[in-house]
C-alpha positions as CSV (number, residue, x, y, z in Angstrom):
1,X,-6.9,1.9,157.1
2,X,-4.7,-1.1,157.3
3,X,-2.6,-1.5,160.6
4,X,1.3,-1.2,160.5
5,X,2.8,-4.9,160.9
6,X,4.2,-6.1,164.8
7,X,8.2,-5.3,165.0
8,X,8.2,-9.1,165.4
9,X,7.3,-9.6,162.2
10,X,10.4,-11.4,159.8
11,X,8.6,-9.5,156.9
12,X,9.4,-5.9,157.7
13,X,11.0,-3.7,155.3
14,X,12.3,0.1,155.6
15,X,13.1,2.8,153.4
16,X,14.8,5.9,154.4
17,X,14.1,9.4,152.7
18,X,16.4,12.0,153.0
19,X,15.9,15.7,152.3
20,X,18.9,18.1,151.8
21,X,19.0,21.6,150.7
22,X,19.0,25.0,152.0
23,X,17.7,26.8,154.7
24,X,13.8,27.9,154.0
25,X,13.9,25.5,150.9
26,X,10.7,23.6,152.0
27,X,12.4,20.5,153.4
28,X,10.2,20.0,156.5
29,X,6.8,21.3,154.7
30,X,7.6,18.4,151.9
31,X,8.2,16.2,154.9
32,X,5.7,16.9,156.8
33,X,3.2,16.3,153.3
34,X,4.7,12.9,152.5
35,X,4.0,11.8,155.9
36,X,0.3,12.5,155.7
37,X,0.3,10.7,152.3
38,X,1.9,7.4,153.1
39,X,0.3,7.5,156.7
40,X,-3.1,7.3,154.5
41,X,-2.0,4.3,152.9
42,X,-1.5,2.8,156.5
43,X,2.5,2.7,156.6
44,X,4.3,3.3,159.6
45,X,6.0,6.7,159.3
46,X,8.8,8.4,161.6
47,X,10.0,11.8,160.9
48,X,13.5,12.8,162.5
49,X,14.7,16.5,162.6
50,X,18.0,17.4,162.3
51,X,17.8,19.3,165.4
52,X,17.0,15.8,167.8
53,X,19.3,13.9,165.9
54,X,22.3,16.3,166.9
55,X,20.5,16.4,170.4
56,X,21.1,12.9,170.8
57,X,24.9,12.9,169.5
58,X,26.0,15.8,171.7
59,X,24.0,13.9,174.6
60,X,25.9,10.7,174.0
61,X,29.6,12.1,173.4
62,X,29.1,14.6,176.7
63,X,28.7,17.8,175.0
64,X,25.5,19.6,176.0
């Protein structure tokens, strides 16, 4: 397995994937598989819920 490059690195590039739809649609379990795939391959992979990314926005504007 090939190591992710340093965040030094001038070379790095980053995609972002985006899954929308419904509730129960199989968002996260797609997720969750692509992960595995491309972590196989030896990218670096960071999965974000909704859930801590409104965490963080009600943190930072004061509403808990």
């Amino acid at each position: 397995m090939r190591a992710p490059k340093a965040a030094n690195s001038t070379s790095l590039n980053g995609t972002v994937i985006w899954f929308t739809g419904l509730s129960g649609a199989g968002k996260t379990t797609l997720a969750v598989a692509l992960k595995k795939k491309l972590e196989v391959t030896g990218q670096a992979v960071l999965r974000i819920g909704w859930r801590s990314i409104t965490q963080r926005v009600k943190f930072r504007l004061g509403v808990f």
